[in-house]
N, C-alpha and C positions, 0 to 999 in steps of 0.2 A: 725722591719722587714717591710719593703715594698711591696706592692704584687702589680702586673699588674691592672690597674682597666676598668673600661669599655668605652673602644673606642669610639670615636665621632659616625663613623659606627654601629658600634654595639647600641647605644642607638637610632642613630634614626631608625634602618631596626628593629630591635628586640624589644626594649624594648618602645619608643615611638607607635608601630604600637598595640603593645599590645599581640604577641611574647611571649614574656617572662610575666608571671602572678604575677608576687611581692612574691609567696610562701616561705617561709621557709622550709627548708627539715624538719627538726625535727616536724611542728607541725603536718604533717601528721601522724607522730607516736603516737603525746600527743592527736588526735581525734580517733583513733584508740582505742585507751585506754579508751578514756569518752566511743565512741560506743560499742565497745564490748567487754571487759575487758577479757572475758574467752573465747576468741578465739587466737588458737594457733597462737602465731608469730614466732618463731625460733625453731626450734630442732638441736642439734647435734647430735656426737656419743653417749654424755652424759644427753643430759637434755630434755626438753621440758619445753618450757617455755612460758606464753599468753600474751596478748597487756597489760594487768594488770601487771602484774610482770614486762615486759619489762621496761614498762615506769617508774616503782618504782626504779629499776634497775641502770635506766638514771639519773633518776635526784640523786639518792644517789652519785653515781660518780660526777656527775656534781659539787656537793656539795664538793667532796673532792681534785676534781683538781679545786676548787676555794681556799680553804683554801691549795694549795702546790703553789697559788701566779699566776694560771694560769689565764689570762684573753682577753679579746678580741682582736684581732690580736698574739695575741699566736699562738705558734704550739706542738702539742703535737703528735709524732714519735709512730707511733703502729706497732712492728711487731711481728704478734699474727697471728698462725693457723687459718682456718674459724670454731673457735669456739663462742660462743654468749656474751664471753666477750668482744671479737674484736668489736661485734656490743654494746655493752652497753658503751663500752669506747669513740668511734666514733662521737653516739650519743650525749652520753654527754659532750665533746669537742665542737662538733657545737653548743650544746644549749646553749652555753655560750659565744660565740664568736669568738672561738677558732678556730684554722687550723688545721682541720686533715690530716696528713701523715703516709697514709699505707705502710709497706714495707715487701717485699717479706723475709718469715720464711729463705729460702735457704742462702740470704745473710750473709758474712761473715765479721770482724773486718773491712778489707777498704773500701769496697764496704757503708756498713754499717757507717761510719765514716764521708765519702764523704758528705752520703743522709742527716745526722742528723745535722751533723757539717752546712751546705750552709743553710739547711733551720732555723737552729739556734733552733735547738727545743727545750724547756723547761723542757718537762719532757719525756720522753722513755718507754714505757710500751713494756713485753716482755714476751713470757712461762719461766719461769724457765728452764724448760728442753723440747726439742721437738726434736725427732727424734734424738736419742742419741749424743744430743748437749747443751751443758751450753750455752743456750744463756744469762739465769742472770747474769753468770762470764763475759759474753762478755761485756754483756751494761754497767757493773760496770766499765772494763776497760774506756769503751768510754764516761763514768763518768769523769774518771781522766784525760782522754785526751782532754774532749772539753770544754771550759771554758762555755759557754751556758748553759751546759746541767745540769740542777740542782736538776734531780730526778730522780729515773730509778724502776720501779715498775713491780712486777713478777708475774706472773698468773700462776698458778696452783700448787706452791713453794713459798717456803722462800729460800732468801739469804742475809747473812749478809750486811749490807751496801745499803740495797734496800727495799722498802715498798710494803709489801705487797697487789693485790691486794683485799683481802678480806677487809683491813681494810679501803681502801676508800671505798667499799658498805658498809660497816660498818657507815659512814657520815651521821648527821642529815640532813634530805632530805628539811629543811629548808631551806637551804642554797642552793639548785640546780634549784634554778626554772630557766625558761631561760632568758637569757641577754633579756633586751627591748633595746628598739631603732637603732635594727641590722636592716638590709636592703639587700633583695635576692641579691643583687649586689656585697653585702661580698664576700671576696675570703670564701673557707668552705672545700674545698680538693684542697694537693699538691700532688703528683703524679709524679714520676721521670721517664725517659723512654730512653730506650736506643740507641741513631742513630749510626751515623758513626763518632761522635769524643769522646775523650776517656773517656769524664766525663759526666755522665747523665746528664738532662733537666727538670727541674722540673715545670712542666704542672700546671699550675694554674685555678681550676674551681672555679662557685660560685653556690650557690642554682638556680637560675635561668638558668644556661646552662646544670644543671644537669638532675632538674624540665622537661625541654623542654623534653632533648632525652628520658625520660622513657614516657610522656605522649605519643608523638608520636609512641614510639613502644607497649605501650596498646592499641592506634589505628589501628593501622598495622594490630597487633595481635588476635584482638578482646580481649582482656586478663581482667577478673571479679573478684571477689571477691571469686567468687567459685574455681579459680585457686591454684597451690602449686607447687613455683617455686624450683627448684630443682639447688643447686649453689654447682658445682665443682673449678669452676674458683677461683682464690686465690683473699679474697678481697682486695687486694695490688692491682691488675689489674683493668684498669677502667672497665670492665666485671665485675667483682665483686663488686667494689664499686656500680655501676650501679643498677647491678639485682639480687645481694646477699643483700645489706643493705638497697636501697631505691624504687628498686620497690614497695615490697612486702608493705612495709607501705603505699604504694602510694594506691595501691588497695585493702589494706585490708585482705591481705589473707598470708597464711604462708611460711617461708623459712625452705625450710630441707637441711643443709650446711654437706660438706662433706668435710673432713679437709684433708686427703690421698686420691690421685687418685690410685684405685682399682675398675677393671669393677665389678666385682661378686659381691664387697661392693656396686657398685653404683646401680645395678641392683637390690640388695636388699631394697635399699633406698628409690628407685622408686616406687616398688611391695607395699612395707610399707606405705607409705608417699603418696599413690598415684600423683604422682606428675606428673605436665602436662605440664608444660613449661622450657627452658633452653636456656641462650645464652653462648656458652662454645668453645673450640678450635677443630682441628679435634682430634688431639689424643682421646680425650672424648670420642668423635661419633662413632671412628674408635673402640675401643674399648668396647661400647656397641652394633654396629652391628656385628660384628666378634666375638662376645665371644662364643667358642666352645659349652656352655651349655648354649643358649639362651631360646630355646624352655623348659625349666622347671620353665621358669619366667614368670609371669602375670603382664608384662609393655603395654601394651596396653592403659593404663589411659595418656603415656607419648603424647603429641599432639602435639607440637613444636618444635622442634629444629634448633636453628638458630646458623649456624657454622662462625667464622670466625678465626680471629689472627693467621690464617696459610692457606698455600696453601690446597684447599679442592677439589679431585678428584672428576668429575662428575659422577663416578661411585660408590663412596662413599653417597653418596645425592640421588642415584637410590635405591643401595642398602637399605639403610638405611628405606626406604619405604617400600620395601617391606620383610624385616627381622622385621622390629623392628614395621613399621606399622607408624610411626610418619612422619610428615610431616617437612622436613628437607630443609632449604635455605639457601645460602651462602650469607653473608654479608662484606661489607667493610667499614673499619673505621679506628680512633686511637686513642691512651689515647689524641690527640689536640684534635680532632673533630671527637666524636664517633659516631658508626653508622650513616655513611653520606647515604650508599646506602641497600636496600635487597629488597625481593621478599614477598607479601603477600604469607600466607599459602599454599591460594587457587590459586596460579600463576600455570601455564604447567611446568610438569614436566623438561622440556628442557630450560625454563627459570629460574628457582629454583638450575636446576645443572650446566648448561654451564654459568651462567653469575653470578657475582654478585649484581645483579638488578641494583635497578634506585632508584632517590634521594629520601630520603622519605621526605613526607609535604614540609616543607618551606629551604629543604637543596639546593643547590648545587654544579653542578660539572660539569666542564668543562678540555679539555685534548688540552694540547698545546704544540707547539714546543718549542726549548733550548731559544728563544728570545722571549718564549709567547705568541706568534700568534696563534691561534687556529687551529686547525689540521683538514684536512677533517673525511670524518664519516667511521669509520673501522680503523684508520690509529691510530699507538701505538702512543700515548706520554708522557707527563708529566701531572699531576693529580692534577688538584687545585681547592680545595673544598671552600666552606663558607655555614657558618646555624650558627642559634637561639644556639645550642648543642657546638657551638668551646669553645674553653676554652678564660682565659681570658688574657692568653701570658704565658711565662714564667719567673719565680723566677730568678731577678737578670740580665736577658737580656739585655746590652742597646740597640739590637736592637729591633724595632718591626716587632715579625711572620708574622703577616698580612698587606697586602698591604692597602691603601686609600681606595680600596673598598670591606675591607673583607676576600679576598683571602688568604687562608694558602696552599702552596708549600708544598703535601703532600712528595716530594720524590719516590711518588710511579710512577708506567709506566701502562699504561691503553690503552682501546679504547673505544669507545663509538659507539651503534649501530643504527638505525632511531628510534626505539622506546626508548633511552635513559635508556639502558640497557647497565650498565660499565661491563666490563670482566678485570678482570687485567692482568697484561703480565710480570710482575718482577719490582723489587725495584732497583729505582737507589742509593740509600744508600747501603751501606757497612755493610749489617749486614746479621748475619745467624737467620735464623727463626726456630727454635729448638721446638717445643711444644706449638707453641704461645709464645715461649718468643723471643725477640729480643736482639740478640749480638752482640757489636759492637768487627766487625772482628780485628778494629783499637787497640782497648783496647787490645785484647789477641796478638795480635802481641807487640804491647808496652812490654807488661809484658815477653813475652816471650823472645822479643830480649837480656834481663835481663842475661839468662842465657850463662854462658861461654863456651857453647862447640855450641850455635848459631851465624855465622854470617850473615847469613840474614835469615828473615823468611817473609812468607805471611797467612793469615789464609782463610781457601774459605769453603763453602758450598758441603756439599757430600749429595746427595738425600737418605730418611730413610721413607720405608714405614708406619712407625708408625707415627715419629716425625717428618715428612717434609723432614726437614735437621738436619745435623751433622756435627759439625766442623771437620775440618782438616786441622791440619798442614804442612806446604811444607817447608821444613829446607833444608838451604845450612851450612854445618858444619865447623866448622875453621877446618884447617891442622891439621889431629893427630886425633883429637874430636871423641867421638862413642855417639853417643844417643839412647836411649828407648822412648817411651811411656811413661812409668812409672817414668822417669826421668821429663816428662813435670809434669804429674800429681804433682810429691815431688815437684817441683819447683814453680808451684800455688797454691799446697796447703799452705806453707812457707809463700808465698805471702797472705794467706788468704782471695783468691777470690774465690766465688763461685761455686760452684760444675759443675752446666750447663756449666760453659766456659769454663771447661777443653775439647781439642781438643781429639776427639777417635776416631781419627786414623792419624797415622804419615806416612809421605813419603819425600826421597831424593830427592833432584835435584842439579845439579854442578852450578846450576847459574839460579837464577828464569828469566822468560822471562816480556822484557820490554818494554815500547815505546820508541820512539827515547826520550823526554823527560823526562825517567825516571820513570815512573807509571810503576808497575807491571800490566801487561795481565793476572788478573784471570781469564776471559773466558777460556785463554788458560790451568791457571791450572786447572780448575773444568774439561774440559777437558779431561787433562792427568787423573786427579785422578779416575773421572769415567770409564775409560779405563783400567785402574788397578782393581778396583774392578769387571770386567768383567773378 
């Protein structure tokens, strides 16, 4: 496998200037461990576990996906709940070479097939069962189907035909210690993410672009040792990968991982764990400031909350304040180049909720028109970022994301204000923003045109005070034809795509609206459809 490597641009702005610090992610863990061995590093629903055991943890695995033939430029496919095996297994990938590939529990057989199949993964680690789902039966199938994949390991279960993983921590920890002569410039996470064409993108980082965005956001943050970050985000998400797996090693202090989003669960989590920082999506927020029974919880210790990966209402960010007491700022970024922008703590209220701040440390961002030209100040454009933190292309690309000098075309639409204060104004990609997750409307239309009783369809964005948005479907039916709802559901579940992209809520039209050359006018249908739901 060939991964992206590091850009003539990128060595001399980043790593020549001294940017980038040569770190490995993993030894922040293995000093952790020599310093202070019985301080908590992870908790779940299940365990508590310290930098001593973690790291014992690590290297046994590391030990055992050496002896299943994994090694340096490997990839090894994790999709595992945020529970502490996800981070033992993670762990002990990187420390040996290896490419870690998180992927989202929700995904289903093609979805799933696509991610593991392109990046060629070696071996697949999976729960046994999560959320009354065989995902061991599943990885076994994509065992047989993908000639690559030559080992599929179950966590929390046994299943025939798969190894369990107790029996790699079970591995002489002789065997695990970490690969020498690696170099922070390794690829270390692959990361798929979803735009506007119908096959993911698999986002290539290394220790060093990972390194950067969490130093700078301990700076931002003031964020110690005495901190306990608190991680809902799925560590599939670069959120998660981020500030569920490497923060917390980074500064020495613990992660209490939360494997189901449940406010009253999270709110308990909080109270317990005292936990004080979080970088997560609105739903999260929305749902710990609004929770009916707030005042019988003692979250107070919560300090931080940095919202992004979804539109975040300034009244949400006000609220938030003064309910929950926590100091709450919107941010912008993506799984290419995370957290490009946000707001210290201590920012005015009014710059914390109406904007998405300004670039942090050594990021930036500039907003230009359709030919690139830079736009005056207030005026919406196009969004093109560059920093230390961009990844380092993507898996299989021949083109290059970034320009000669850096720049990646985030797709997004923005302004900029004299104190270089970005707000964003909408995405020009074709996707709906559901929970922080991104769907490509392109994909569920593909699949959907599939079915016999559609002949043409579009998929648009319906506004969801919880989740943003909410797909929806606008179907023109062939002659004769009747559809349901529940018809689409059978029809993607069949297809076994994942649950999020099924569209809820369906609507007719005799002929979608068009340009003269042909493009559907979803303005026009978001629309209608909003019109309808009034």
């Amino acid at each position: 496998m060939t991964f992206p490597g590091v850009s003539a641009f990128a060595r001399r702005a980043y790593s020549d200037t001294g940017l980038w610090d040569g770190e490995l992610l993993d030894d922040y863990l293995f000093r952790c461990a020599s310093r202070t061995p019985d301080r908590p590093a992870v908790i779940d629903a299940d365990s508590r576990i310290s930098y001593g055991q973690l790291a014992r943890r690590v290297t046994a695995v590391a030990a055992g996906l050496r002896g299943l033939g994994v090694g340096r430029g490997d990839v090894v496919s994790i999709q595992l709940p945020n529970w502490w095996e996800a981070m033992v297994v993670h762990f002990a990938a990187i420390s040996i070479g290896a490419v870690s590939n998180p992927t989202m529990p929700i995904l289903r057989d093609r979805d799933l097939a696509f991610m593991v199949g392109s990046a060629r993964a070696k071996v697949l680690v999976v729960a046994a069962d999560y959320r009354n789902h065989d995902h061991g039966a599943m990885a076994l199938r994509l065992g047989r189907e993908l000639p690559g994949l030559e080992h599929v390991v179950t966590v929390r279960g046994r299943r025939e035909g798969a190894l369990a993983f107790d029996e790699l921590l079970a591995s002489a920890p002789e065997g695990g210690t970490p690969e020498a002569g690696r170099s922070a410039d390794d690829p270390v996470v692959l990361l798929y993410t979803s735009g506007t064409e119908s096959s993911p993108k698999g986002a290539v980082h290394s220790h060093n672009t990972l390194g950067y965005e969490n130093r700078t956001m301990i700076e931002l943050f003031e964020l110690t040792a005495d901190d306990v970050v608190w991680a809902p985000s799925p560590i599939a998400h670069i959120t998660g990968v981020l500030f569920a797996l490497h923060l917390p090693t980074m500064l020495d202090c613990a992660v209490a991982l939360q494997d189901i989003w449940e406010p009253t669960t999270a709110l308990e989590l909080i109270q317990a764990e005292r936990c004080t920082f979080v970088v997560a999506a609105t739903p999260f927020l929305h749902g710990l400031t609004y929770h009916p029974e707030l005042s019988r919880f003692d979250v107070g210790c919560l300090r931080v909350f940095v919202c992004g990966g979804a539109d975040v209402p300034p009244t949400l960010i006000a609220d938030a304040g003064e309910r929950l007491g926590v100091r709450a700022v919107r941010l912008y970024g993506s799984t290419e180049i995370p957290t490009v922008t946000s707001s210290a703590a201590g920012a005015p209220l009014d710059r914390r909720a109406r904007t998405d701040g300004r670039a942090i440390a050594d990021a930036d961002i500039v907003v230009v028109d359709d030919e690139g030209r830079p736009v005056p100040i207030g005026t919406v454009g196009r969004l093109r970022a560059r920093g230390p933190e961009a990844m380092l292309g993507y898996l299989g690309l021949d083109r290059d994301p970034f320009d000669p000098d850096g720049w990646f075309d985030t797709g997004d639409l923005g302004s900029l204000d004299e104190g270089g204060y970005v707000t964003m104004a909408g995405r020009s990609k074709d996707i709906i923003l559901r929970g922080g997750e991104n769907i490509s409307a392109k994909e569920v239309e593909d699949l959907l045109g599939t079915h016999p009783a559609i002949a043409d369809v579009a998929v648009v964005s319906m506004p969801d005070p919880r989740l943003t948005e909410r797909a929806c479907a606008v179907v023109v039916l062939r002659p004769g034809a009747s559809l349901e709802l529940s018809d689409l559901t059978a029809h993607l579940d069949a297809l076994q795509v994942a649950r999020q992209k099924y569209p809820e809520r369906l609507e007719f039209v005799d002929e979608l609206p068009r340009t003269p050359t042909g493009k559907v006018q979803k303005f026009a249908l978001r629309t209608l459809v909003a019109e309808r739901l009034t």
